[in-house]
C-alpha positions in Angstrom: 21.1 -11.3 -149.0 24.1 -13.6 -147.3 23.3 -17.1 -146.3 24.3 -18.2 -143.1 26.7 -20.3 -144.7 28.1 -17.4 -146.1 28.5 -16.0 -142.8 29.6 -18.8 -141.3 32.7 -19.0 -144.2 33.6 -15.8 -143.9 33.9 -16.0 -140.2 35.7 -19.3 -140.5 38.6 -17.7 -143.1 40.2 -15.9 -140.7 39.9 -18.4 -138.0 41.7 -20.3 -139.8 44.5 -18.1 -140.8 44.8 -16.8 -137.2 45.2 -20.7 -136.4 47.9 -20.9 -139.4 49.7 -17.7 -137.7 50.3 -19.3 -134.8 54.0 -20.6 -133.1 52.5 -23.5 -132.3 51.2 -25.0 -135.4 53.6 -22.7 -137.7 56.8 -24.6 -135.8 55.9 -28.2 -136.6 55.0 -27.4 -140.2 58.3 -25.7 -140.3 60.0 -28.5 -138.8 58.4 -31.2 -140.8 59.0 -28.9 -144.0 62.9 -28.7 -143.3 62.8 -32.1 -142.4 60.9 -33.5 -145.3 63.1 -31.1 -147.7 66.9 -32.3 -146.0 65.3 -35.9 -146.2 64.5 -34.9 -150.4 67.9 -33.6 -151.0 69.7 -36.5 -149.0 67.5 -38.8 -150.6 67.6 -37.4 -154.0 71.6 -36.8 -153.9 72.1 -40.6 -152.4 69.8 -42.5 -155.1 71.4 -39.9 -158.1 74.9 -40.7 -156.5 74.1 -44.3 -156.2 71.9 -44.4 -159.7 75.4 -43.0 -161.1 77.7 -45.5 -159.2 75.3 -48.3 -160.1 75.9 -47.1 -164.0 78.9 -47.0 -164.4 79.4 -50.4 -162.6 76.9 -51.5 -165.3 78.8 -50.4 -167.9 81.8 -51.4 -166.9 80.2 -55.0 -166.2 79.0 -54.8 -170.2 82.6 -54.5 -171.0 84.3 -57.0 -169.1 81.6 -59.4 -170.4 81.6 -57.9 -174.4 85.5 -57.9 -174.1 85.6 -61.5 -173.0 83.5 -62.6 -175.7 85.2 -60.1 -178.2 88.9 -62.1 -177.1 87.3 -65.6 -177.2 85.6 -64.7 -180.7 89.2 -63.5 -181.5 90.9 -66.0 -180.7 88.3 -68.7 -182.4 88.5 -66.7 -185.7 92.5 -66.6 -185.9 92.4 -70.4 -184.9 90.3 -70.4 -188.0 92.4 -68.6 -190.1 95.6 -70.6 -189.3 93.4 -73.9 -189.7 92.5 -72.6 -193.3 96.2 -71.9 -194.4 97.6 -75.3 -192.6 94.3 -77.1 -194.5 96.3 -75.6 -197.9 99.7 -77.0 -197.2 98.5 -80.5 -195.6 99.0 -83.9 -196.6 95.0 -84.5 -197.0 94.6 -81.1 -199.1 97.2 -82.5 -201.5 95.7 -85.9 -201.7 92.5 -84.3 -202.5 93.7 -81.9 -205.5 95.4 -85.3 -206.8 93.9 -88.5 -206.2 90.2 -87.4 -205.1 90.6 -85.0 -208.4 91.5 -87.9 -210.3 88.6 -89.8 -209.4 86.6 -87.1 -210.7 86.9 -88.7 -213.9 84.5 -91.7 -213.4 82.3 -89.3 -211.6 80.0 -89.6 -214.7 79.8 -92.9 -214.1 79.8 -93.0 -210.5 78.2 -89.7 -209.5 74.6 -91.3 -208.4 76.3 -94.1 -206.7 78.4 -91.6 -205.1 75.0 -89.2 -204.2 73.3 -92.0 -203.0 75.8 -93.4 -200.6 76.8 -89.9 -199.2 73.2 -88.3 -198.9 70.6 -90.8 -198.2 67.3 -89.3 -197.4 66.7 -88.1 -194.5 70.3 -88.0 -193.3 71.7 -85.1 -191.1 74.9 -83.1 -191.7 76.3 -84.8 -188.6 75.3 -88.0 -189.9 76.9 -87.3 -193.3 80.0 -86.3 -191.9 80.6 -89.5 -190.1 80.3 -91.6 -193.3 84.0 -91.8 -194.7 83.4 -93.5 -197.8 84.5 -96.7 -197.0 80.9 -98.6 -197.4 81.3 -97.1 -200.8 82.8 -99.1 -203.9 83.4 -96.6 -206.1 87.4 -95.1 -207.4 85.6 -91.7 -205.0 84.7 -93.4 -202.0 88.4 -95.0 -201.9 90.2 -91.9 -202.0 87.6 -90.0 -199.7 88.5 -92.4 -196.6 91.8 -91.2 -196.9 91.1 -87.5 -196.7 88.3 -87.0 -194.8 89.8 -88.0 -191.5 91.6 -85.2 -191.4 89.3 -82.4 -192.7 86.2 -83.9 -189.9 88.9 -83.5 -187.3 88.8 -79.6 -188.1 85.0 -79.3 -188.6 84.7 -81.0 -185.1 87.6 -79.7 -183.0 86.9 -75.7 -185.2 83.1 -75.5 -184.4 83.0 -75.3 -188.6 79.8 -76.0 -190.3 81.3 -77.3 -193.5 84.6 -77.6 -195.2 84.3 -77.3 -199.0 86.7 -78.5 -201.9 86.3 -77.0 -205.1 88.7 -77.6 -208.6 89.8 -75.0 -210.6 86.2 -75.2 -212.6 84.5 -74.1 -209.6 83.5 -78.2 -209.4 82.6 -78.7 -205.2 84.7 -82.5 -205.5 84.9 -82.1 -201.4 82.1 -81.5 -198.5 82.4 -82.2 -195.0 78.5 -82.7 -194.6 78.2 -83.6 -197.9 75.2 -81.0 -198.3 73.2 -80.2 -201.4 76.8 -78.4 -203.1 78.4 -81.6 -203.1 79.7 -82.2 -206.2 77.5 -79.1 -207.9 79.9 -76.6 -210.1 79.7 -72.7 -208.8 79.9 -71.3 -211.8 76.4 -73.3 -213.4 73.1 -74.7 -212.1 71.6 -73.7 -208.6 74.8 -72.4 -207.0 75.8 -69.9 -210.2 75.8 -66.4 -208.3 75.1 -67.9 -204.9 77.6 -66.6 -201.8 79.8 -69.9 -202.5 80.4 -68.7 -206.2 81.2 -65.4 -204.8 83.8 -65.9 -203.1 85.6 -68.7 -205.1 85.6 -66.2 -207.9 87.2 -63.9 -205.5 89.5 -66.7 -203.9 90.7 -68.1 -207.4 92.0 -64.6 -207.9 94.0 -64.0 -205.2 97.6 -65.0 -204.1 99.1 -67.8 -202.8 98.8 -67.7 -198.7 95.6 -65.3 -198.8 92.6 -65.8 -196.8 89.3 -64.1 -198.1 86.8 -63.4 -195.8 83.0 -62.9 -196.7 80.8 -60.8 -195.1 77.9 -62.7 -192.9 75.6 -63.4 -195.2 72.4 -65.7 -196.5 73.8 -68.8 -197.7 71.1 -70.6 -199.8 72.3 -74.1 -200.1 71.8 -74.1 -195.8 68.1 -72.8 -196.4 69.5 -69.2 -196.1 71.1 -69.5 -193.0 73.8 -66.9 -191.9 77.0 -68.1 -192.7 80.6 -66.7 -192.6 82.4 -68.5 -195.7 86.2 -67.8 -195.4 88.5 -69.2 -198.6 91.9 -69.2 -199.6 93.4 -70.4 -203.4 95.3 -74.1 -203.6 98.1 -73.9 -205.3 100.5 -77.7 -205.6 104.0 -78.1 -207.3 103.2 -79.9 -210.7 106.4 -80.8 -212.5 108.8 -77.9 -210.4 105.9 -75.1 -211.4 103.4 -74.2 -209.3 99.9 -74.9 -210.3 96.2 -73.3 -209.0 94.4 -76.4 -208.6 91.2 -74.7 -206.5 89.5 -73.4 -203.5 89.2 -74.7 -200.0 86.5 -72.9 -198.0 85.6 -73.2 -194.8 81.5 -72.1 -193.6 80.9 -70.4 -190.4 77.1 -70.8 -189.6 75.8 -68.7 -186.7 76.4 -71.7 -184.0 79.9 -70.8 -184.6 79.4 -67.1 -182.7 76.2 -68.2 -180.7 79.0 -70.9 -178.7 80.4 -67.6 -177.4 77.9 -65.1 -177.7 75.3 -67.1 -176.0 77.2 -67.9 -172.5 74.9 -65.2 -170.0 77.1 -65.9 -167.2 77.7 -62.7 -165.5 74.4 -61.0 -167.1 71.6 -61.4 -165.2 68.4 -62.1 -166.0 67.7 -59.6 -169.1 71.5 -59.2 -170.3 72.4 -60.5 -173.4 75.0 -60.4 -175.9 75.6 -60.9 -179.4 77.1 -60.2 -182.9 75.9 -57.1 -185.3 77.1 -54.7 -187.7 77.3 -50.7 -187.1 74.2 -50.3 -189.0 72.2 -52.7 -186.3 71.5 -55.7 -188.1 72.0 -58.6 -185.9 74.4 -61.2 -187.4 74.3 -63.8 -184.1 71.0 -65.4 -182.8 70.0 -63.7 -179.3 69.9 -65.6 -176.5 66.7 -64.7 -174.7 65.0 -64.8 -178.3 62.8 -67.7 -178.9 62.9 -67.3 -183.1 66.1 -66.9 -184.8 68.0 -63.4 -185.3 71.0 -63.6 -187.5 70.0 -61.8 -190.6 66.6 -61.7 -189.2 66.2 -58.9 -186.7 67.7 -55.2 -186.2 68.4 -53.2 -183.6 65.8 -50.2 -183.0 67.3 -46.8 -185.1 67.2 -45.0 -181.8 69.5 -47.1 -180.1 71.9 -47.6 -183.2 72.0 -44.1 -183.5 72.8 -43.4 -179.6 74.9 -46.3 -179.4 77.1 -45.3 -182.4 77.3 -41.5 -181.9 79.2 -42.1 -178.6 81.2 -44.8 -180.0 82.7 -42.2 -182.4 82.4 -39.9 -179.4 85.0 -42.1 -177.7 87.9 -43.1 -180.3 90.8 -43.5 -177.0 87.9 -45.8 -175.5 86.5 -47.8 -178.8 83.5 -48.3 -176.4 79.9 -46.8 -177.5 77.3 -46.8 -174.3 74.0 -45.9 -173.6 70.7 -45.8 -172.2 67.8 -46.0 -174.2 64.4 -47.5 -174.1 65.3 -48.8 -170.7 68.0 -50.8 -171.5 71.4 -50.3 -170.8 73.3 -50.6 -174.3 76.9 -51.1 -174.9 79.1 -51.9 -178.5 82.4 -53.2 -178.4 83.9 -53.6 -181.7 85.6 -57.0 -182.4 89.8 -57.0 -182.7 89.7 -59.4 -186.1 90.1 -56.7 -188.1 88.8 -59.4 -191.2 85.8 -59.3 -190.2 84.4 -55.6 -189.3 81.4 -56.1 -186.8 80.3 -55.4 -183.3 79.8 -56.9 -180.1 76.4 -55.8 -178.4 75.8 -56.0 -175.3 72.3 -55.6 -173.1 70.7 -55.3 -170.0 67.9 -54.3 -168.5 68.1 -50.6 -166.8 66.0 -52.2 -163.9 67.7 -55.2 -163.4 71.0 -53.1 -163.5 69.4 -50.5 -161.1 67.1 -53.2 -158.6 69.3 -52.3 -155.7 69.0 -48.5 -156.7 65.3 -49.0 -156.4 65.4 -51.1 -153.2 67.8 -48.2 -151.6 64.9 -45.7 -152.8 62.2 -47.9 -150.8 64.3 -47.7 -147.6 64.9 -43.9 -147.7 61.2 -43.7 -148.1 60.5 -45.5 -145.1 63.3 -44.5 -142.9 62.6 -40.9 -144.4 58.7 -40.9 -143.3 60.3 -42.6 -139.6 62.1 -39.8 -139.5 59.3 -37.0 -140.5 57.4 -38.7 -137.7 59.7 -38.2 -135.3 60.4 -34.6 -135.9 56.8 -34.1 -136.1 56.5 -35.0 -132.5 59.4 -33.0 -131.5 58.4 -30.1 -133.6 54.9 -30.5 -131.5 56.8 -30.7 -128.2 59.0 -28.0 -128.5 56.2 -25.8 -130.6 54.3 -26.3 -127.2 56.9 -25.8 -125.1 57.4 -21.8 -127.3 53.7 -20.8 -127.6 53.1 -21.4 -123.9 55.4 -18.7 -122.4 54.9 -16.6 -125.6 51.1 -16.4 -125.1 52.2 -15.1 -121.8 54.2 -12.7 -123.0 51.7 -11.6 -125.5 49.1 -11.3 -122.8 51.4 -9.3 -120.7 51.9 -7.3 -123.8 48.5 -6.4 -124.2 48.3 -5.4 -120.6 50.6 -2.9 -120.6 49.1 -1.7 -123.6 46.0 -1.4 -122.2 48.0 0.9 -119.6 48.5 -1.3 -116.4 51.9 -0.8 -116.3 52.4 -2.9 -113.0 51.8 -6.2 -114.4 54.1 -8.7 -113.3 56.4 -10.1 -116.3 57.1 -14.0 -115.0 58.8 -15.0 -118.2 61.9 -12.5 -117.3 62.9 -14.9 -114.5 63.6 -17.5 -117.3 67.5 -18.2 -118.5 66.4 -19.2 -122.1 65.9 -16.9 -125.3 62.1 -16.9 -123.8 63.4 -14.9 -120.9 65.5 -12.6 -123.0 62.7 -11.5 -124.3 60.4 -11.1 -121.3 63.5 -9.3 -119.9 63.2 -7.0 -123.4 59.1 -6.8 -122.5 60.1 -5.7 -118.8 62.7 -2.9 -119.9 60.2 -1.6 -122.0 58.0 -1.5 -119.4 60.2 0.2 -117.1 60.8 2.4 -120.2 56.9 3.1 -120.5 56.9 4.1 -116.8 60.0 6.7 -117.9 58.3 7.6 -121.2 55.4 8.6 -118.8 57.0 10.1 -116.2 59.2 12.4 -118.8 55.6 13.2 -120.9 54.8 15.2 -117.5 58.3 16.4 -117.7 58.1 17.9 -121.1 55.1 19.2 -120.3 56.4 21.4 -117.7 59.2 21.9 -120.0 57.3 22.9 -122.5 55.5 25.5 -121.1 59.2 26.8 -119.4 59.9 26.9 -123.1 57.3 28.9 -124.6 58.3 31.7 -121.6 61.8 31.5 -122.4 60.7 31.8 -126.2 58.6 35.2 -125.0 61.9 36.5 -122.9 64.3 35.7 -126.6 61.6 37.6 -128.6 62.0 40.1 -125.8 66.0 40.1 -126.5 65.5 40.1 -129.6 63.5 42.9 -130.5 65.9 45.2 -127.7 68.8 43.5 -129.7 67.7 44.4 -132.8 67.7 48.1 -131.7 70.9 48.4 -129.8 72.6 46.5 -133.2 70.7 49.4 -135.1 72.0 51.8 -133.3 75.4 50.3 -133.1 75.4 49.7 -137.0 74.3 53.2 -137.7 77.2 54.6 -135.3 80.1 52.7 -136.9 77.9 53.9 -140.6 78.4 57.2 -139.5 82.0 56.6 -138.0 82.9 55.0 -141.2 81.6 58.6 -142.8 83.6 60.6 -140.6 86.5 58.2 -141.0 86.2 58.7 -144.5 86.0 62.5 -144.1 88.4 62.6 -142.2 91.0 60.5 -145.1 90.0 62.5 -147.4 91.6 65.5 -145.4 94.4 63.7 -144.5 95.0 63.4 -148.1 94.4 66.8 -148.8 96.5 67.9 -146.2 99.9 65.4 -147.2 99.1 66.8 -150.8 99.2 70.6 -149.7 102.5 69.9 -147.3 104.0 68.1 -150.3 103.3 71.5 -152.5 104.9 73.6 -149.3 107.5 71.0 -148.8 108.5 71.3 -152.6 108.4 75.3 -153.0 110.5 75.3 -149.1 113.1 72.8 -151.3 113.1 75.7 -154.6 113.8 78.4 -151.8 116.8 76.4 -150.6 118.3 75.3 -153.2 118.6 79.1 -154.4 119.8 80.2 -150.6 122.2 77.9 -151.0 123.4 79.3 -154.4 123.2 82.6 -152.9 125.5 81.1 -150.4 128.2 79.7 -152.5 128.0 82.9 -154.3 128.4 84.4 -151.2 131.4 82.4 -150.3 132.7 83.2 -153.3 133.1 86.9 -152.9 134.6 86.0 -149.1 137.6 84.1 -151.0 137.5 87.3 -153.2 137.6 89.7 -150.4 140.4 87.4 -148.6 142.5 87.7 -152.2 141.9 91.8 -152.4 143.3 91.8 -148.5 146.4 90.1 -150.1 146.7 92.7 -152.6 146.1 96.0 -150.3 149.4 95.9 -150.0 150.2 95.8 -153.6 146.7 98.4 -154.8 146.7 101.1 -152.4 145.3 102.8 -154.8 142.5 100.8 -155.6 141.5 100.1 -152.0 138.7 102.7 -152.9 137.3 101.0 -155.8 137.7 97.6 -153.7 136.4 99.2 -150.8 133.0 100.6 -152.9 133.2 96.8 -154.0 133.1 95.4 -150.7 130.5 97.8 -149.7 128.2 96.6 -152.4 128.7 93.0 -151.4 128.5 92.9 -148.2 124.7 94.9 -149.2 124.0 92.1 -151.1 124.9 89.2 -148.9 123.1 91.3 -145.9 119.8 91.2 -148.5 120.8 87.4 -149.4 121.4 86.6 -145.8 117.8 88.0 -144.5 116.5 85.9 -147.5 117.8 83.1 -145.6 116.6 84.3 -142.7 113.1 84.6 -144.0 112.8 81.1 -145.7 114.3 79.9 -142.6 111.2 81.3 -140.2 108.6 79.7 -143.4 110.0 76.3 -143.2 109.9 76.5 -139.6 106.0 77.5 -140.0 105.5 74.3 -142.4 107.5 71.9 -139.9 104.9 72.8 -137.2 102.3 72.9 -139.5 103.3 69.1 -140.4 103.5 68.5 -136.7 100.5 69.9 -136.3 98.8 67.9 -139.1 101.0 64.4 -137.7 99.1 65.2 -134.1 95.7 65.4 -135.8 96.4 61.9 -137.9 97.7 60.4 -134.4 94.3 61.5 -132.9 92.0 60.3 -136.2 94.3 57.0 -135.8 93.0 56.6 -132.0 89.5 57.6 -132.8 89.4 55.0 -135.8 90.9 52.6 -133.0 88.3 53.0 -130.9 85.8 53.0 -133.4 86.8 49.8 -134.9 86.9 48.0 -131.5 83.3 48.9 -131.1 82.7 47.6 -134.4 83.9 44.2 -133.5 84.7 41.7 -135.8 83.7 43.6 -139.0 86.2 46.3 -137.7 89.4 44.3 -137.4 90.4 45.0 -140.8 90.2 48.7 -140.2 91.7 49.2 -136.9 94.7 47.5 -138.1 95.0 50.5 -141.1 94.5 53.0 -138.5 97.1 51.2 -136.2 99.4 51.9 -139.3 98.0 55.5 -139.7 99.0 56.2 -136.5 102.5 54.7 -136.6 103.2 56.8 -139.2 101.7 60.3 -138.4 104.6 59.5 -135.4 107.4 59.2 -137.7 106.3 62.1 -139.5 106.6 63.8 -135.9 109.5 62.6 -135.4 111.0 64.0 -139.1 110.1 67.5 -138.4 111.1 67.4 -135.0 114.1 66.5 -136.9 113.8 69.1 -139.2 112.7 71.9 -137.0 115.8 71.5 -135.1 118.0 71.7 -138.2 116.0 75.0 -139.2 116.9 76.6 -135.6 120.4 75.6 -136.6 120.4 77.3 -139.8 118.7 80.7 -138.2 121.3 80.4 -135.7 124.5 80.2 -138.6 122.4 82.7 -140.4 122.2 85.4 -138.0 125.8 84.7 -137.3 126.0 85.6 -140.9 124.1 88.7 -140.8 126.4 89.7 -138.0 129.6 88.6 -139.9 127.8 91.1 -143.3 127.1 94.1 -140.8 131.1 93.5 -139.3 132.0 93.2 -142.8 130.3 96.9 -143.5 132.0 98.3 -140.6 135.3 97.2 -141.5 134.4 98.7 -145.2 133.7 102.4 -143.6 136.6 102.1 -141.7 138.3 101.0 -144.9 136.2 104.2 -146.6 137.0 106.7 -143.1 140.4 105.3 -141.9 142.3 104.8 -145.5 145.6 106.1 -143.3 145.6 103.4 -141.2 145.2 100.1 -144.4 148.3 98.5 -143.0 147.1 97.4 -139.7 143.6 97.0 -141.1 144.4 95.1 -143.5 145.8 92.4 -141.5 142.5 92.7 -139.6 140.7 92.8 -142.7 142.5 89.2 -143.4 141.6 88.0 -140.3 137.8 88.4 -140.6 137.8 87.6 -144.2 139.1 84.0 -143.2 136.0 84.5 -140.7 133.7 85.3 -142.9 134.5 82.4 -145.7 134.2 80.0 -142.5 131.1 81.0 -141.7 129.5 80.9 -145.2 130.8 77.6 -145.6 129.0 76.4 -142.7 125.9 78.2 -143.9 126.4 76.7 -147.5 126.3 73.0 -145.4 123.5 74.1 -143.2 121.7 75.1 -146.0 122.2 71.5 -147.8 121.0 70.0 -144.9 118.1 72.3 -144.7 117.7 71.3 -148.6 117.7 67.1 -147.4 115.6 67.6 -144.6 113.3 69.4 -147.3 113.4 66.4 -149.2 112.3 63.9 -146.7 109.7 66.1 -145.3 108.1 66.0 -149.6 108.7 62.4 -149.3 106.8 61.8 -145.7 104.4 64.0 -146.7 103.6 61.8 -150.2 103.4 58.7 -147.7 100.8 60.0 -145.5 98.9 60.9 -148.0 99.4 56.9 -149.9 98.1 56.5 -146.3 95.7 57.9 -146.3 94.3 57.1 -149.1 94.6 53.5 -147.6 92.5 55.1 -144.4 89.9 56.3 -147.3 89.7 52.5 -148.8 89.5 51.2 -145.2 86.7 53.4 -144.4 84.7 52.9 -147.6 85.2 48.9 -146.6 84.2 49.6 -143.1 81.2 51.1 -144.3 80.4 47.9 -146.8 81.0 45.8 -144.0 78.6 47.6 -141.7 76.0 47.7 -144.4 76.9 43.9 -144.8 76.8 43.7 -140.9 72.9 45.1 -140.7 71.4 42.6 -143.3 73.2 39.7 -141.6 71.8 41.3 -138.1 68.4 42.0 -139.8 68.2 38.3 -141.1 69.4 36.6 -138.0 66.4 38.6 -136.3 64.2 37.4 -139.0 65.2 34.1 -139.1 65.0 33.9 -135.0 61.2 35.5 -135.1 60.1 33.2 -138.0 61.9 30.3 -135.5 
């Protein structure tokens, strides 16, 4: 069972989304959102930007400070090396390797005079090096004062911490400070294998004008203090040779690099610098460190490691920088190439960034001015949205509801606001039409299922007037077909006639030439009458028999004559009945309609040519008259030429004069066969033309057979498109 505070949650959860959902707290949040993130990015792009300026200014203040104590070291450490080798050639460092060597001899003797003069308890190094010797009445003492003017004058003026003198037995005869080396050999007692006997080994070794340069190291007679000693080999003219007499060496204690190192001008309050090698141990003493740090302290790993990896990163730059552990870290190795260290310099990330931070403060505040400004302007002008839009929405319901005469007051605004209450009215105008053309599809609905009754209506008396159509050209297309079939049969029988009319020919016409061959025989036995008499007779009997024959031959002619006549009509007749199927399949295929184009235009070509067949044996049946009409001339010509032989045969008294008569119609007759013989050939042509028609109407009509049987497939094709367009129509 549900508490009431249950109830009351559940009802409150959508309260408070709705309240979310609306303009006019959704606007401000939006507002104050865009503003809050375009006061981020310009905040966070200015402090990076300024961060990164501020940086690199740092770093480029570490170097102008690390290269100015890099030149000054410089500069102080050639000073020193020029100082050493002038030290070698002066008149005080031959005095020394002469007369204070000299003096050595009595040191036995005078050693704890010497000691006790020179270090007196409790005595400082600066005190000892005021004391010149002359206080002192020992052989020493005397030829000290005269040297040691000039060796205190470069301990002062050179920052030094000592100048040391030793013989060629390693014997210190010399000390500025007179420390606890003085006159203490290197090579025995507390300084054997100390820095100082180090490097005189190293120095006695080496060549006239070398300077040797330790590293910075613990020297034990100072109480371990880091010290620089820098030596170079005496060498004096002893009898025209040159002679090593001993070392000079001059000791660099840390105050020597802490006079530069130390000066913080330029650094702040936390920047720093000072001397160290690559591996981090610090060789100068720090300035913000209250214990010592030369040979004390190191530098963390981490920012050795960073420091040096972009050191090496940066060969064209010989600068190494970074920042690490908050500090802002830079080495700058020094240009005395004698001595291989590093300048280090430090500062304090925040000190270096303090304005960065102060920046950040101020866009804070001006940022959160800013937010609370377009907070109230997000209010105002979320106010100034919802207040017209609840109106709208209102509005919006109300035609929703159906009361599509409400009054839309937001459409008389100019702003986007009355855009849309100008949208809100046209779609209530648009409601208004939507209703109005509801009624009208109703009405045109119901006008639509009656004009759907009155198609079905068509449809089905369509359906049976394309039946009956489709089964008229089907049966069309049969008689068509029929019909081609005849056509061919006919064309194939008048090419058989046509062919057995050509045989008959050809043999009237050699009956013909045979014919005019016995005329030009008869025409020759005239010519002779005269000469045979007596064998007009025989020639007579002859004559007789020929002219039977040619009368048989000649009634032959007559006969095939009548025949081909017969078969030209028959043609005719069969052209007619082609020109009539052509018509009918015409009209048949303009009934079929599109699916009969194809056909009528065979049928078109059927007819043209059943009329040129007409025309041939109109052709030919006038050449046949012709050839009856030379024929019976002919026949006439035979039965004269019989006459003329019984006259021969009753009137053989009167040969002379008949004879020339006989001449006469000879020439006659061999005129008249020879224009038989031509008729004939033409007969024999036209013969030929009618085979040769008669073969083409029936190719044609095999091409009226093929047009029918495709007329038929397309009026099969025809119904099943007609019967699915009615199906498809009904099922519509």
């Amino acid at each position: 069972m549900r508490s009431k505070s249950d109830e009351s949650g559940s009802v409150s959860s959508p309260r408070v989304k709705n309240y979310f959902n609306r303009i006019a707290v959704r606007l401000p949040f939006i507002m104050v959102g865009l503003a809050i993130i375009a006061s981020a990015v310009v905040a966070f792009l200015g402090y990076t930007r300024a961060e990164s300026a501020l940086t690199e200014a740092s770093k480029k203040q570490l170097v102008l400070v690390a290269q100015a104590r890099r030149d000054t070291l410089d500069e102080k450490l050639e000073r020193v090396d020029s100082d050493i080798k002038r030290l070698v050639k002066s008149n005080a460092m031959r005095v020394a390797m002469t007369d204070l060597l000299a003096s050595m001899d009595s040191l036995s003797a005078d050693k704890e005079d010497i000691l006790g003069y020179f270090q007196k308890s409790g005595s400082s190094a600066a005190e000892r090096l005021q004391l010149t010797g002359n206080g002192n009445k020992t052989l020493y003492s005397w030829r000290h004062a005269v040297v040691h003017p000039d060796f205190v004058a470069s301990v002062t003026g050179g920052g030094y911490a000592d100048i040391l003198i030793m013989d060629a037995n390693g014997l210190v005869i010399y000390s500025a400070t007179k420390s606890s080396e003085f006159l203490e050999s290197v090579k025995e007692g507390k300084l054997s294998g100390s820095l100082l006997s180090q490097e005189f080994n190293k120095a006695a070794k080496a060549s006239e004008g070398d300077v040797i340069y330790s590293e910075i190291a613990q020297y034990e007679p100072d109480g371990n203090a880091a010290s620089l000693l820098i030596s170079a080999p005496v060498f004096v003219e002893d009898f025209s040779q040159v002679v090593f007499k001993g070392v000079i060496t001059v000791r660099l204690d840390s105050s020597f690099f802490d006079s530069v190192l130390q000066n913080r001008e330029n650094m702040g309050e936390t920047g720093q610098t000072y001397l160290a090698r690559i591996d981090g141990t610090i060789l100068s003493n720090q300035a913000l460190s209250d214990v010592p740090t030369a040979l004390v302290k190191k530098d963390d790993p981490e920012v050795v490691e960073k420091v040096v990896a972009d050191l090496r990163a940066n060969p064209e730059t010989n600068v190494g920088f970074a920042e690490v552990q908050e500090q802002f870290v830079l080495a700058l190795p020094l240009g005395f190439e004698k001595l291989p260290t590093v300048i280090v310099a430090k500062t304090s990330v925040s000190e270096a960034l303090a304005v960065v931070h102060a920046l950040a403060k101020e866009i804070i505040i001006s940022g959160l001015i800013v937010l609370a400004i377009v907070a109230a302007i997000g209010i105002f002008m979320a106010r100034s949205l919802s207040t017209p839009l609840n109106r709208l929405s209102f509005n919006l319901k109300q035609i929703a509801n159906g009361n599509l005469d409400v009054e839309i007051i937001s459409a008389q605004r100019k702003d986007e606001i009355g855009d849309i209450g100008r949208a809100v009215k046209s779609f209530q105008a648009g409601l208004v039409r939507a209703k109005e053309l509801d009624e009208k599809q109703e009405r045109e609905q119901q006008e639509q299922e009656e004009r759907v009754k009155r198609v079905d209506a068509l449809n089905e008396s369509f359906d049976v007037g394309v039946r009956d159509i489709l089964t008229t050209v089907t049966d069309a297309g049969g008689n068509l077909e029929s019909t081609a079939k005849s056509m061919a049969s006919i064309s194939e029988q008048t090419n058989t006639e046509a062919q057995t009319v050509s045989s008959a020919s050809e043999q009237s016409l050699m009956n013909l030439q045979a014919v005019a061959g016995a005329a030009e025989e008869l025409s020759a036995t005239v010519g002779e009458i005269d000469r045979e008499v007596r064998r007009s007779a025989d020639v007579s009997k002859q004559a007789a028999e020929k002219a039977a024959a040619a009368e048989v031959s000649v009634n032959g002619l007559m006969e095939a004559a009548q025949r081909i006549g017969e078969v030209v009509s028959l043609i005719n007749d069969i052209a007619d009945q082609t020109n009539l199927l052509a018509l009918n399949a015409t009209i048949e295929a303009a009934r079929a309609g599109e699916a009969g184009k194809g056909f009528a235009v065979v049928a078109s070509e059927v007819k043209g040519l059943a009329n040129q067949t007409g025309q041939a044996t109109g052709e030919i049946s006038v050449q046949i008259q012709s050839v009856q009409a030379e024929t019976e001339k002919a026949v006439e010509a035979i039965k004269e030429i019989s006459t003329v032989i019984a006259d021969v045969n009753e009137a053989a008294t009167a040969i002379a004069g008949a004879v020339q008569e006989q001449a006469v119609t000879a020439t006659d007759i061999s005129s008249n066969i020879q224009q038989v013989t031509s008729g004939s050939s033409e007969v024999a042509q036209a013969i030929t033309r009618v085979s040769m028609i008669a073969s083409d109407a029936g190719h044609e009509a095999e091409n009226v057979l093929g047009a029918a049987n495709q007329l038929t497939h397309q009026s099969e094709e025809l119904k099943v498109m007609v019967e699915e367009y009615l199906e498809n129509i009904r099922a519509a």
